[in-house]
C-alpha positions as CSV (number, residue, x, y, z in Angstrom):
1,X,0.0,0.0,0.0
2,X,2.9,2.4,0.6
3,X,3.8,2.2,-3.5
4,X,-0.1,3.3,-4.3
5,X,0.3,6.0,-1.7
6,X,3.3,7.4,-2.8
7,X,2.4,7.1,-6.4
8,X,-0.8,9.2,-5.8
9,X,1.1,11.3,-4.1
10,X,3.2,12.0,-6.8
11,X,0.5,11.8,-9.2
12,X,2.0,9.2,-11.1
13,X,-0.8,7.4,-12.8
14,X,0.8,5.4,-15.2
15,X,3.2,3.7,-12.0
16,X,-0.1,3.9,-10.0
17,X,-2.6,1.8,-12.8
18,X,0.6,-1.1,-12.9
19,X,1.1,-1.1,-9.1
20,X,-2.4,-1.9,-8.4
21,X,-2.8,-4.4,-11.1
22,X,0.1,-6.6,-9.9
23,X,-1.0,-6.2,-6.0
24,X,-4.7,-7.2,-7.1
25,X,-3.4,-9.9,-9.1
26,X,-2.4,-11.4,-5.6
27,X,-4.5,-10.1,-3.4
28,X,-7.9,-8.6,-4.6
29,X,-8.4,-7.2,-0.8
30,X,-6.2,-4.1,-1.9
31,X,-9.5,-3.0,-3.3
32,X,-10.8,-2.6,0.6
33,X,-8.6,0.1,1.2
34,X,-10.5,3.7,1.5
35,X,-7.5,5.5,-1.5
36,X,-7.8,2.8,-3.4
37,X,-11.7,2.8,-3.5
38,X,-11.4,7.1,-3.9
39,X,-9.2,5.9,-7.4
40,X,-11.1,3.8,-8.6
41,X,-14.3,5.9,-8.5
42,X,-12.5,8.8,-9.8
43,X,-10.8,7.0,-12.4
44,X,-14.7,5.4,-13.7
45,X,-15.7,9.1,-13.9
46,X,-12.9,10.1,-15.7
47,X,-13.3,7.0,-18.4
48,X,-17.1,8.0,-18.1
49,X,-16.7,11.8,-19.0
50,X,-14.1,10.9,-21.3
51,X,-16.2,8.2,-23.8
52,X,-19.2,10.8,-23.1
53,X,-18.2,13.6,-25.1
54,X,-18.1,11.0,-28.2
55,X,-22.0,10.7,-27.5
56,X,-23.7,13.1,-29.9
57,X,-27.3,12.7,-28.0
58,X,-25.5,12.8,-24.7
59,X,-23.9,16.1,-25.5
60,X,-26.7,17.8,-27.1
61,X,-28.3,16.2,-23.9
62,X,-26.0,18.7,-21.6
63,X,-25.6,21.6,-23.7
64,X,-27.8,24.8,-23.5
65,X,-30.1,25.4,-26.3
66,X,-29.8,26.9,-29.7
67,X,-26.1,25.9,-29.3
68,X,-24.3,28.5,-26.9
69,X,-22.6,27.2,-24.6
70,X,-19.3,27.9,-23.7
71,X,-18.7,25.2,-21.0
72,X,-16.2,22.6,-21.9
73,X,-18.3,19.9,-22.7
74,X,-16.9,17.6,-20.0
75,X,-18.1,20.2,-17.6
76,X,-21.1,20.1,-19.3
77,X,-21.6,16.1,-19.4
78,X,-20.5,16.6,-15.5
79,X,-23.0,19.2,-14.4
80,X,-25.9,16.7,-16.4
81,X,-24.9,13.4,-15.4
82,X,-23.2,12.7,-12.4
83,X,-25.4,13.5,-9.1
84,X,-22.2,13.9,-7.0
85,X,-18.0,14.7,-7.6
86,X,-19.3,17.2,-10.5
87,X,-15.7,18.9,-10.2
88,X,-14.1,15.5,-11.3
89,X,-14.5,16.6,-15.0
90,X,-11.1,18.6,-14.1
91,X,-9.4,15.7,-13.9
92,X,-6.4,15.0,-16.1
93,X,-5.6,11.3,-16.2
94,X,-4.0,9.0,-18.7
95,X,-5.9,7.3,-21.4
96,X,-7.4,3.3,-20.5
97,X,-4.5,1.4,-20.3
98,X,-5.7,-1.1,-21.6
99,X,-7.4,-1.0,-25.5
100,X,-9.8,-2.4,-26.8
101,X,-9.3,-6.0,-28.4
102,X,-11.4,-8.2,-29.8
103,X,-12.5,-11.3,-29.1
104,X,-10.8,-13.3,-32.1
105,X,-7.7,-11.7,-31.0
106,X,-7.8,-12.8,-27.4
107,X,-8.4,-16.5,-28.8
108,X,-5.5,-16.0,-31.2
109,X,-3.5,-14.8,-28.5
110,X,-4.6,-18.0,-26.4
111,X,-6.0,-16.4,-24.1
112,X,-9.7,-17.3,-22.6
113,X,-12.4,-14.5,-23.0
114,X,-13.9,-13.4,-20.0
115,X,-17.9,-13.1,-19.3
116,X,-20.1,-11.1,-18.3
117,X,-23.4,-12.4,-17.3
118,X,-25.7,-10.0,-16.6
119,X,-28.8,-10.6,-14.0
120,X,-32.1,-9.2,-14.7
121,X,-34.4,-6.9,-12.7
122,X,-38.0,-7.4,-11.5
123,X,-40.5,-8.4,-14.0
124,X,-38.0,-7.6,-16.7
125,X,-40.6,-9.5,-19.0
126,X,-42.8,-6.9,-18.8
127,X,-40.8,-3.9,-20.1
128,X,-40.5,-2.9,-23.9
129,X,-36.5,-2.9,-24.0
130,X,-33.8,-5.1,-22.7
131,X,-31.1,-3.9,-19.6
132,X,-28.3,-2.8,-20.8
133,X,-28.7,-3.1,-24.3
134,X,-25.1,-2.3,-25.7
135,X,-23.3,-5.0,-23.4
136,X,-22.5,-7.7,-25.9
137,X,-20.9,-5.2,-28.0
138,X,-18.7,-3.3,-25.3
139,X,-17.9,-6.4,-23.5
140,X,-17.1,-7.8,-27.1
141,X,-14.5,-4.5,-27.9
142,X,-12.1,-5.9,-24.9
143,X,-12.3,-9.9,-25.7
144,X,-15.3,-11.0,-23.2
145,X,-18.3,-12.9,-23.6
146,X,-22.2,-12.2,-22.3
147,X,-24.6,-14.4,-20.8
148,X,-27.9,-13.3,-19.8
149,X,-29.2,-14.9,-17.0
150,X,-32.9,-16.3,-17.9
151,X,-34.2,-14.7,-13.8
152,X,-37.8,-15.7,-13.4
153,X,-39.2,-12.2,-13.9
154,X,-42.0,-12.6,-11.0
155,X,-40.1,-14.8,-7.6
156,X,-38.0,-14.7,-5.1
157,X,-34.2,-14.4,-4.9
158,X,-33.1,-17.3,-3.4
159,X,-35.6,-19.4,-6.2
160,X,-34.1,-17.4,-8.9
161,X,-30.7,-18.8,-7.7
162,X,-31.1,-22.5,-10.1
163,X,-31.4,-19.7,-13.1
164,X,-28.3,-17.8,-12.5
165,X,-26.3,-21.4,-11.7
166,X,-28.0,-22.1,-15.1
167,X,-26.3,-19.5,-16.6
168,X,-22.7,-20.1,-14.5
169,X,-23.2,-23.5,-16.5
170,X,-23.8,-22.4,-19.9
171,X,-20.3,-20.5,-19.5
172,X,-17.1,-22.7,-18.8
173,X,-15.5,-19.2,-17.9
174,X,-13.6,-19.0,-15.0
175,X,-13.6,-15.2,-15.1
176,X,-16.9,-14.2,-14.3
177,X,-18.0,-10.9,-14.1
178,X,-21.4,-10.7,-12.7
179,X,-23.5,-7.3,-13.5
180,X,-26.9,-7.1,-11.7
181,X,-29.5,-4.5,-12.5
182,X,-32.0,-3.6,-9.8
183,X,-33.6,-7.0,-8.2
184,X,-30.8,-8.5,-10.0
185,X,-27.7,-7.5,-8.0
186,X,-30.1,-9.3,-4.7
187,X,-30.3,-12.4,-7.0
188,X,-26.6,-12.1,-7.2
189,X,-25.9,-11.6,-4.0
190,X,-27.7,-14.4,-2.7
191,X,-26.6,-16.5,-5.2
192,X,-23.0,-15.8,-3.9
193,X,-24.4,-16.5,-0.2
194,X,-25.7,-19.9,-0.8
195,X,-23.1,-20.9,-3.6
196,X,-19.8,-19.7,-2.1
197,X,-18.0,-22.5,-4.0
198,X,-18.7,-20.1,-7.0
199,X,-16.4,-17.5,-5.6
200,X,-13.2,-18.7,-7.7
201,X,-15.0,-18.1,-11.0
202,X,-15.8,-14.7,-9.8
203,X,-13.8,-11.9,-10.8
204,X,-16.3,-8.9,-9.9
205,X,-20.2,-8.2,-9.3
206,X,-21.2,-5.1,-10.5
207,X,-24.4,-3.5,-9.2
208,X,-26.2,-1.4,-11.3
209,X,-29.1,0.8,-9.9
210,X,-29.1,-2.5,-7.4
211,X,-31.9,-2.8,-5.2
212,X,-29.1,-4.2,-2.5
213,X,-30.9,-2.2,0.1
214,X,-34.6,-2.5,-0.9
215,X,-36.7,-0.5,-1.8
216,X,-39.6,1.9,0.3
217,X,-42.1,1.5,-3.2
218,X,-41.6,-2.3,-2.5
219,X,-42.9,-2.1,1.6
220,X,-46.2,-0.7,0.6
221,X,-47.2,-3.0,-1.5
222,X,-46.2,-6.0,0.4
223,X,-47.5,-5.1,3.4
224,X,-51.2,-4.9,1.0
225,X,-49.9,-8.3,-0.5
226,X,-48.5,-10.2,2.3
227,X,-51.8,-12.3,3.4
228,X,-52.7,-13.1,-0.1
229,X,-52.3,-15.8,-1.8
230,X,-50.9,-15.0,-5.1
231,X,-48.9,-17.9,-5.8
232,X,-49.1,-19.1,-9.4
233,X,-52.2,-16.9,-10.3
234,X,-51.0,-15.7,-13.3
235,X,-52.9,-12.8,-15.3
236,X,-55.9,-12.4,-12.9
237,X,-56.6,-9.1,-11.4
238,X,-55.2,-9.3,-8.2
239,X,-51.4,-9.8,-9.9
240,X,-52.0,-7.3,-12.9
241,X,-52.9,-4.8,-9.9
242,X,-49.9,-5.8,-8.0
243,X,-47.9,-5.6,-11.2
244,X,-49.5,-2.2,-11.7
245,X,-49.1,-0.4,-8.3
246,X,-44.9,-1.1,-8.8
247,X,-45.0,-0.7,-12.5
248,X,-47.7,1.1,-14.2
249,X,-46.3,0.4,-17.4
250,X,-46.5,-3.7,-17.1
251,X,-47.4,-5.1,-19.7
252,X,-48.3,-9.1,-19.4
253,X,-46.7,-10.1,-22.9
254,X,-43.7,-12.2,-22.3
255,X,-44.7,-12.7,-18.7
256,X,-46.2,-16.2,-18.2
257,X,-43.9,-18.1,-19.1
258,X,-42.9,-20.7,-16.5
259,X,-46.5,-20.1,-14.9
260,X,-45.8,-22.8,-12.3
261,X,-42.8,-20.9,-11.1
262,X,-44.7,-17.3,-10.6
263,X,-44.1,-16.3,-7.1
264,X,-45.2,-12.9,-6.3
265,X,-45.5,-12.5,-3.2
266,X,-41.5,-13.5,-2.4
267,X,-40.7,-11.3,-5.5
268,X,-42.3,-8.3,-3.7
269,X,-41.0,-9.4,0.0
270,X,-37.5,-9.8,-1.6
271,X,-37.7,-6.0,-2.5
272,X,-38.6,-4.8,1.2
273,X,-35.7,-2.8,3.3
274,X,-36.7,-4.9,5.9
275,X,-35.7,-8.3,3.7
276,X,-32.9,-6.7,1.9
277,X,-31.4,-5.7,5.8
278,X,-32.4,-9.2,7.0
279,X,-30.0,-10.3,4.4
280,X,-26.9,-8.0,4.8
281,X,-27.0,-8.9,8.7
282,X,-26.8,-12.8,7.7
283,X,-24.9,-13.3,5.0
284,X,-22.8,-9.9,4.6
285,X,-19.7,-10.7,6.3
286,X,-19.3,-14.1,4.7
287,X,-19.9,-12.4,1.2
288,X,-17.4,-10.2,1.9
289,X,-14.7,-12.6,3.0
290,X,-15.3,-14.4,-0.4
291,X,-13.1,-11.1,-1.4
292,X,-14.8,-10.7,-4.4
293,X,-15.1,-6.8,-5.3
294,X,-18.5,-4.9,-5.7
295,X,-18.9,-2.2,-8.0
296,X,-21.9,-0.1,-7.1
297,X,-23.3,2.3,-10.1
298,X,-25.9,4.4,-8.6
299,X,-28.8,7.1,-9.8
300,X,-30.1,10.5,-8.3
301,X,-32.7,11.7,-10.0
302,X,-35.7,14.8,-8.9
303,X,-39.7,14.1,-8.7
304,X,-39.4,16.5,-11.8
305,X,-36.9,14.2,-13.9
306,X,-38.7,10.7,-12.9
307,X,-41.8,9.6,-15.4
308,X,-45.4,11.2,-13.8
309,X,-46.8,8.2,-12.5
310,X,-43.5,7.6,-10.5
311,X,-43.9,11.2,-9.2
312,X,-45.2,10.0,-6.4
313,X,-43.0,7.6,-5.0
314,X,-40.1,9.4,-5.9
315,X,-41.4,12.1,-3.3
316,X,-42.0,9.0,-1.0
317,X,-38.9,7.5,-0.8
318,X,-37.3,11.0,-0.9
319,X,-39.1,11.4,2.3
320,X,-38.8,8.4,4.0
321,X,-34.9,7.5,2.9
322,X,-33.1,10.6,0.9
323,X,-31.9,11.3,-2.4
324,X,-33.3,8.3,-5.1
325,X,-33.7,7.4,-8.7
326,X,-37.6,6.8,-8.5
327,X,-37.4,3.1,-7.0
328,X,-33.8,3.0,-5.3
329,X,-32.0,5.3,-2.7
330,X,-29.1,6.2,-3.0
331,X,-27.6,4.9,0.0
332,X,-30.0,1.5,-0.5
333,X,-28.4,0.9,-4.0
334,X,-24.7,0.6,-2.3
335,X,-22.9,-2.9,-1.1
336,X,-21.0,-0.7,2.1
337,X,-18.9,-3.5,3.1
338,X,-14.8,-3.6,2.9
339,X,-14.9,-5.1,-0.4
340,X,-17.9,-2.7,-1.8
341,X,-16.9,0.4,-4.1
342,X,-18.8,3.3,-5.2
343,X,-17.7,4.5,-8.5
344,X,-20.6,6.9,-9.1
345,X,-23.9,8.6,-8.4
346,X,-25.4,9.5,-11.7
347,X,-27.9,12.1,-12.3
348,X,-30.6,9.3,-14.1
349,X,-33.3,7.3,-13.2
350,X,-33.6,3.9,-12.2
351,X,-34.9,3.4,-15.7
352,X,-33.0,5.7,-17.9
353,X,-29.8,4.3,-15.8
354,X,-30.3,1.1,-17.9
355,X,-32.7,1.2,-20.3
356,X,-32.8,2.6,-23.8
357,X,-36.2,5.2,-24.9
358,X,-39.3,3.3,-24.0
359,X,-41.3,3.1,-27.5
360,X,-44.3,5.9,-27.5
361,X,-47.5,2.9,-27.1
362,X,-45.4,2.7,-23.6
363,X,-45.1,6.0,-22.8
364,X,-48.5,7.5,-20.8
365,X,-47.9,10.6,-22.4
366,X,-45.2,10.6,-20.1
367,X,-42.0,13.0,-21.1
368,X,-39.2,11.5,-19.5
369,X,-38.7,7.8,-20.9
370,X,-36.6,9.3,-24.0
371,X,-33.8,8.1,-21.6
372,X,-31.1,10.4,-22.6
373,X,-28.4,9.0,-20.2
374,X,-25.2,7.7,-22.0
375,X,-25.2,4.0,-21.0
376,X,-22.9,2.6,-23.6
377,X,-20.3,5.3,-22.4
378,X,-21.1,4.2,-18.1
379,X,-20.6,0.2,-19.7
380,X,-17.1,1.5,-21.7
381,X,-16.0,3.4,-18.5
382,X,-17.0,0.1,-16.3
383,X,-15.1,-2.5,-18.8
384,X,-12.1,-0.3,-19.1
385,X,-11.8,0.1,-15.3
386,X,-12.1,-3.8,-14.6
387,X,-9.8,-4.0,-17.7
388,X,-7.2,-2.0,-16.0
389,X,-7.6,-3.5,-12.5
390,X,-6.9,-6.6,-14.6
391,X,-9.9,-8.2,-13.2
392,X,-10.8,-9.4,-17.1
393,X,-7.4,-11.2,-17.2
């Protein structure tokens, strides 16, 4: 640890991104350490600013209008999208250190591509596009593979765990890089809790928008839930009004398959603070000594920015908890332990964070699911990072 102090004390970046690499590659607990987790978010934000101002939409996105604006556009990409360490688009850093290469190549070279296998949200079956859309072709730049996890859209997270094994399976990869978005990252989580064996295979978890914490949206509507029997009752009126009091937007296309399998009412309990806390206190510490780093990517975003009909429990949980992206907190969507890194709050929602534009037919008139946030460039500057920590090796 004294090298990486005295190279950020010296501001020697190059030294510093080749010192930590070689001390992860033997001991991925240097990530614990409070500098290291400071670089590492500072270095995401860079890589994020950085592949931003390539993004046309995102830069018309956080410009003024009629096209004066005399803010370097970093600043202005800073001042749109990131909720917190806005005066990080100063920063003067090196290029990625490591560049992109194919897939083919990696084989060619001999090596094996990593993979990334990304873990659904709640009722993901019942939303127009997919979660992070442009990950096969990021991951893809820099040699890795992507799996999608088939996650029962509508159960509980320690039933979802056979689906994510399923996918561990379908991969012979033994450099996993698991990315969760909302409900997701607590199917990941308690995967890792009950599968600890998995832990060598695992070369990061990276929660995105991750409902680690819960969510307030999710107590209300249990505790009107938690005496029913819902069960397997797919498509009646008591589930589409569930469905509809978290997500007015649900649509039931795509969402009975494995009708046998529905579990509502877990789904739902496995989204409570209380749950999610239940959880932490259990099975924290031992998913922490699996040393397997976190990555949290979290989204800020005001009642005004968040789609009408989530107005309201944007308000809510702004009440109850503090600063959220419509269904998250902030400090809910954040693994705190040792081995847990923040590498940015992002001014989005917990839709826009992941999602591309909703089509209009899904829209309620609603003016904020064009989704303007520049995901591709938050997946670049998330690859690039692990690519440098040489947790893709």
């Amino acid at each position: 640890m004294n090298d990486i102090a005295d190279h950020l004390a010296r501001q020697d970046y190059d030294g510093l991104i080749a010192t930590l690499r070689e001390q992860i590659s033997t001991d991925r607990r240097v990530l614990a350490d409070p500098e290291v987790k400071k670089w590492c978010g500072q270095r995401w934000r860079f890589l994020f600013l950085d592949e931003a101002a390539k993004d046309e939409r995102a830069v018309k996105e956080s410009s003024k209008p009629f096209g004066f604006d005399g803010r370097p556009v970093k600043r202005r990409l800073a001042e749109r999208f990131l909720a917190q360490d806005v005066e990080d688009w100063q920063l003067d850093l090196p290029e990625p250190a490591v560049s992109a290469l194919d897939a083919s190549s990696r084989r060619a070279a001999g090596l094996d591509p990593a993979t990334f296998m990304f873990c659904p949200g709640f009722v993901h079956r019942a939303i127009p596009v997919s979660g992070l859309e442009d990950l096969e072709e990021v991951a893809e730049g820099y040699g890795a593979e992507v799996v999608r996890a088939d996650a029962h859209p509508a159960r509980g997270c320690e039933a979802n765990i056979a689906d994510l094994q399923a996918a561990f399976d379908s991969t012979g990869s033994d450099s996993v890089v698991m990315v969760g978005y909302s409900k997701g990252s607590a199917d990941a989580l308690t995967l890792l809790a009950h599968q600890p064996e998995l832990a060598n295979r695992v070369r990061a978890l990276v929660s995105w928008a991750g409902a680690v914490g819960g969510s307030p949206s999710a107590d209300g509507v249990y505790d009107l839930i938690k005496d029913l029997e819902l069960g397997s009752i797919v498509g009646s009126d008591v589930v589409i009004n569930v469905l509809k009091m978290l997500l007015p937007i649900a649509q039931m296309d795509g969402m009975i398959e494995r009708p046998d399998e529905w579990d509502l009412r877990a789904a739902v309990r496995d989204l409570t603070t209380a749950e999610r806390a239940r959880f932490l206190d259990e099975h924290g510490a031992t998913i922490d000594e699996l040393d397997i780093p976190i990555f949290n990517i979290a989204g800020q975003a005001g009642p005004l920015e968040v789609p009408y009909f989530q107005m309201q429990g944007s308000i809510e949980i702004g009440k109850a908890v503090g600063p959220n992206d419509m269904q998250v907190a902030v400090d809910h969507a954040q693994v705190t332990s040792p081995m847990g890194t923040t590498l940015a709050v992002l001014r989005a929602h917990h839709w826009d964070l992941a999602l591309g534009p909703f089509p209009m037919s899904h829209r309620l008139g609603s003016p904020n699911l064009h989704h303007p946030f520049p995901r591709r460039a938050a997946l670049v500057a998330t690859v690039q990072l692990l690519a440098e920590l040489g947790l893709l090796d």
